[in-house]
C-alpha positions as a Python dict, from the first residue, in 0.01 Angstrom:
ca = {
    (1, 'X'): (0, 0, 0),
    (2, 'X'): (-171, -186, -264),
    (3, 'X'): (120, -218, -477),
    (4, 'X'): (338, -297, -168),
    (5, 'X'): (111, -615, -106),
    (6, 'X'): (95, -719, -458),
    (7, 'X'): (522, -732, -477),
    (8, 'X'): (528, -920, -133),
    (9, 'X'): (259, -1191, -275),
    (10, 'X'): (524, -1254, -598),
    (11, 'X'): (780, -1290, -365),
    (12, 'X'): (659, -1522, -202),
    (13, 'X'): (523, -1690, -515),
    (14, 'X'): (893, -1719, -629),
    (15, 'X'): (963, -1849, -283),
    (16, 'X'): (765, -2099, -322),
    (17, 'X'): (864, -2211, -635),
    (18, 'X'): (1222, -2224, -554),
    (19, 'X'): (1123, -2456, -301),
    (20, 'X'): (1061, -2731, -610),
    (21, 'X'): (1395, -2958, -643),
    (22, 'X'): (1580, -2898, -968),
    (23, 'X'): (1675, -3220, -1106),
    (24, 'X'): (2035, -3378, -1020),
    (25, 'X'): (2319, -3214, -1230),
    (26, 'X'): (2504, -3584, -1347),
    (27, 'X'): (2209, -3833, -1321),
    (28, 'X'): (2417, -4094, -1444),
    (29, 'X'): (2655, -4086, -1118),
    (30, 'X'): (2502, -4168, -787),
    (31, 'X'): (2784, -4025, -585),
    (32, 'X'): (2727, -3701, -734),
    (33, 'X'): (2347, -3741, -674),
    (34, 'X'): (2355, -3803, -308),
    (35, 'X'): (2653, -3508, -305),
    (36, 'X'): (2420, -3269, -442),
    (37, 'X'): (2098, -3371, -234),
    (38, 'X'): (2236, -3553, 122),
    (39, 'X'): (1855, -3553, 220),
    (40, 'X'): (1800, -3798, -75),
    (41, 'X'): (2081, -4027, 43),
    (42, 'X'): (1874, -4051, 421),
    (43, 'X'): (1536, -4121, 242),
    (44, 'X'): (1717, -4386, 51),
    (45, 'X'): (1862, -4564, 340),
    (46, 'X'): (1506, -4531, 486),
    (47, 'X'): (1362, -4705, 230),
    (48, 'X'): (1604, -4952, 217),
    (49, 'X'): (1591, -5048, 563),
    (50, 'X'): (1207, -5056, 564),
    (51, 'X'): (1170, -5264, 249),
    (52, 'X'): (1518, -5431, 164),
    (53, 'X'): (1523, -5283, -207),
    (54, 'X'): (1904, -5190, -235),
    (55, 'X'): (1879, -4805, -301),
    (56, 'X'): (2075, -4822, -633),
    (57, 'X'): (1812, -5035, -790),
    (58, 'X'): (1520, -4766, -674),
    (59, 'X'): (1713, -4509, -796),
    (60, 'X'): (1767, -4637, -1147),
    (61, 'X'): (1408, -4658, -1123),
    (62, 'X'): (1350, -4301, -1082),
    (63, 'X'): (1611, -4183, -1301),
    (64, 'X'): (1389, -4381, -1572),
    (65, 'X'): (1045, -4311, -1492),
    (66, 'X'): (1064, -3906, -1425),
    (67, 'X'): (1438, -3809, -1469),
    (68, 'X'): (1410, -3709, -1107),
    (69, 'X'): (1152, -3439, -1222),
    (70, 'X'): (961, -3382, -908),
    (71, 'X'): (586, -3323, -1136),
    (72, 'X'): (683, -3538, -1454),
    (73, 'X'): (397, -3696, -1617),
    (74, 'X'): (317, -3886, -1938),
    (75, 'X'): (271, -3724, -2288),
    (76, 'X'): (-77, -3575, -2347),
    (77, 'X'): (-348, -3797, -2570),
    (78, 'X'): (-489, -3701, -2855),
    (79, 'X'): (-842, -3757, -3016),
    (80, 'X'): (-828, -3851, -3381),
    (81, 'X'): (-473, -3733, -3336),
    (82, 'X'): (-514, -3373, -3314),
    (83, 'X'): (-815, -3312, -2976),
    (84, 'X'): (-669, -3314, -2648),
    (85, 'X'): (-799, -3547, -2488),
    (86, 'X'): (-587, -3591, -2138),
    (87, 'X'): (-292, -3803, -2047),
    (88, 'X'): (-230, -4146, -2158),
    (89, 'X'): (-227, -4273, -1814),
    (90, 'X'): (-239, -4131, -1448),
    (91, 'X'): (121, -4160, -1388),
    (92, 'X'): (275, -3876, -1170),
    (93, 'X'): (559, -3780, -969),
    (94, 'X'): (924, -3890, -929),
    (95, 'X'): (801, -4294, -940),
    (96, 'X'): (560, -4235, -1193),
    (97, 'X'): (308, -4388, -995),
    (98, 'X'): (-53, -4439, -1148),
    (99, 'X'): (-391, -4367, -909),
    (100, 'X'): (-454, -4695, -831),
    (101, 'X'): (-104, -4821, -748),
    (102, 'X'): (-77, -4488, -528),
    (103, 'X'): (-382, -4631, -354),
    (104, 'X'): (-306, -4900, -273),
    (105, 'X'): (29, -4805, -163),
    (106, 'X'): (-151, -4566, 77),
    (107, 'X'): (-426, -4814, 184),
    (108, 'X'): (-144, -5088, 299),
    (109, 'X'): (161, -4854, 442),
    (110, 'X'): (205, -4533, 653),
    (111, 'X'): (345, -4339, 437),
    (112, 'X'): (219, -4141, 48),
    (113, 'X'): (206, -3842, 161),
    (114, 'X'): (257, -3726, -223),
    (115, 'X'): (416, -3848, -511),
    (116, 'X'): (576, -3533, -539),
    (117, 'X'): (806, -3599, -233),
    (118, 'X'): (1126, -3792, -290),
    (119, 'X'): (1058, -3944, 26),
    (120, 'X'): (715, -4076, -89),
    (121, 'X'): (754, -4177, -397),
    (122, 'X'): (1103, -4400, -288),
    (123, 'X'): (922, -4541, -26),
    (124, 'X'): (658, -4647, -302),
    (125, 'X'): (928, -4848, -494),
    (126, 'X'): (1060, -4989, -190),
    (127, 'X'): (715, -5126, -130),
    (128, 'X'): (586, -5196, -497),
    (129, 'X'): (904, -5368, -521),
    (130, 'X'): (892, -5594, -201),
    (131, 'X'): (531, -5710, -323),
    (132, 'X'): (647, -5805, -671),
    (133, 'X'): (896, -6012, -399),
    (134, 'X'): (596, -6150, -223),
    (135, 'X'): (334, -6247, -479),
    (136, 'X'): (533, -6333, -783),
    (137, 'X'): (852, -6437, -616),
    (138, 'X'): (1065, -6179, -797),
    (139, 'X'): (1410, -6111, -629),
    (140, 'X'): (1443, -5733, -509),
    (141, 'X'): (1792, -5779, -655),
    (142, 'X'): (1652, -5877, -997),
    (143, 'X'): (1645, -5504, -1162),
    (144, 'X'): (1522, -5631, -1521),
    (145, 'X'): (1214, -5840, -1408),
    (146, 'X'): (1133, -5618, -1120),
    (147, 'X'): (1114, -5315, -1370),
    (148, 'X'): (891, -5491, -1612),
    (149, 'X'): (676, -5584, -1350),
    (150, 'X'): (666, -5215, -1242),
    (151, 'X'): (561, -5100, -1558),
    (152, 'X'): (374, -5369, -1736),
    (153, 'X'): (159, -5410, -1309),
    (154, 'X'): (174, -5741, -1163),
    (155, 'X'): (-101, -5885, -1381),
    (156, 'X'): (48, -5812, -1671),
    (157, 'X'): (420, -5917, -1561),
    (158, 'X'): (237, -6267, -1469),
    (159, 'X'): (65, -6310, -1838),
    (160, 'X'): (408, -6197, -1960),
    (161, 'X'): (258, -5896, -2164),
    (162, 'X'): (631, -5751, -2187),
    (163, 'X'): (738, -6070, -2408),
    (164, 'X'): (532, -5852, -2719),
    (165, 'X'): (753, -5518, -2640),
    (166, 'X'): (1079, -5555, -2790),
    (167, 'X'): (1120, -5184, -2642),
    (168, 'X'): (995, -5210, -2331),
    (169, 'X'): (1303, -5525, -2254),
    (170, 'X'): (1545, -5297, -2382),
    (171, 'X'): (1446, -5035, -2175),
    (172, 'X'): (1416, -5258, -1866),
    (173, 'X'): (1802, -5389, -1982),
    (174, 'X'): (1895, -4998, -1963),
    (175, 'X'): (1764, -4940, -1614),
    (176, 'X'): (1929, -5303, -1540),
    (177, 'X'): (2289, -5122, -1656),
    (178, 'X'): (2198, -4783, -1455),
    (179, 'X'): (2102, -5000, -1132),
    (180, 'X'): (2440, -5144, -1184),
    (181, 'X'): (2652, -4862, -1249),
    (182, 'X'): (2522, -4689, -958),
    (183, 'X'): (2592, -4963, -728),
    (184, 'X'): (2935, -4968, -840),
    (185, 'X'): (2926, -4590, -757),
    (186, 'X'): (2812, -4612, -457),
    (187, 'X'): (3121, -4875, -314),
    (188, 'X'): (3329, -4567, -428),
    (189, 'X'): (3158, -4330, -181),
    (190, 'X'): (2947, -4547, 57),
    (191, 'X'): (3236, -4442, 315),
    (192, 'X'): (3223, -4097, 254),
    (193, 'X'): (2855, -4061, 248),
    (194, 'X'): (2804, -4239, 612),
    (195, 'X'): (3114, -3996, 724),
    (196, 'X'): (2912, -3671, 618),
    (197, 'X'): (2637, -3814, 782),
    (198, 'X'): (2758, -3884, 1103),
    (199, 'X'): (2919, -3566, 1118),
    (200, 'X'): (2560, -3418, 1091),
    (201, 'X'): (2390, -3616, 1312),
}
């Protein structure tokens, strides 16, 4: 009996972990994304609709912040380089989204449920995004100032902090190129995409 009870708790332990989304086979193509997950094509449409950040741009986002890695976080810090001493920043989830931005993001909207959702943590660009928008004036359509605003935080965006890392503009150029190939994707298959969904719902 005991034994019987021990196999049926690791299968549902491996239940459970199958549960976890395995990152997108071709990251670089957005058709193929949205083929492979459908339910990430409806939470991007969601948060496009409820925020007006055009879906390619949040998803070249995610691609560079977590590699669509539901539980990716930052490299570990070291004391005197060798001590553990916990993660360089709070960052978590798909959007990489630190404590306080979370917080906020929770404080002001409906949704954060957990930055481990897809859902969640699109919404959370849709909405960091639209702020940027609102207080520093920022088009949503802008993918290389919007993304060093997302990582450098609004304050630093508006002392210009990112004008001192070389590699941090490059990086925000790359995610500028991904935002664009996957829009240019996503005119291939827009068509197809709303056809599969329609025939679902």
């Amino acid at each position: 009996m005991r034994k019987g009870f021990q196999l049926a708790v690791l299968a549902s332990a491996g239940m459970l972990a199958g549960c976890a989304t395995s990152p997108p086979a071709q990251q670089n193509n957005l058709c193929e994304i949205f083929r492979e997950y459908p339910d990430w094509y409806e939470d991007a449409l969601a948060m496009e609709k409820e925020w007006g950040t055009p879906m390619q741009i949040a998803m070249a986002f995610v691609k560079q912040e977590s590699s669509f890695r539901h539980d990716a976080k930052p490299p570990k810090d070291y004391l005197l380089g060798f001590i553990p001493w916990g993660r360089v920043s709070s960052a978590y989830g798909y959007a990489q989204a630190q404590d306080p931005a979370w917080d906020d993001f929770q404080d002001a909207t409906d949704y954060g449920g957990s930055r481990t959702n897809f859902d969640d943590a699109l919404m959370f660009i849709g909405w960091y995004t639209s702020e940027t928008q609102r207080t520093l004036g920022v088009s949503k359509w802008d993918t290389y100032h919007q993304y060093l605003a997302y990582h450098e935080g609004r304050g630093g965006f508006k002392r210009k902090t990112y004008q001192s890392k070389p590699a941090l503009q490059r990086v925000a150029r790359k995610v500028e190129q991904q935002a664009n190939d996957y829009g240019w994707q996503l005119k291939q298959c827009r068509q197809e995409l709303e056809d599969n969904r329609s025939w679902f719902f």
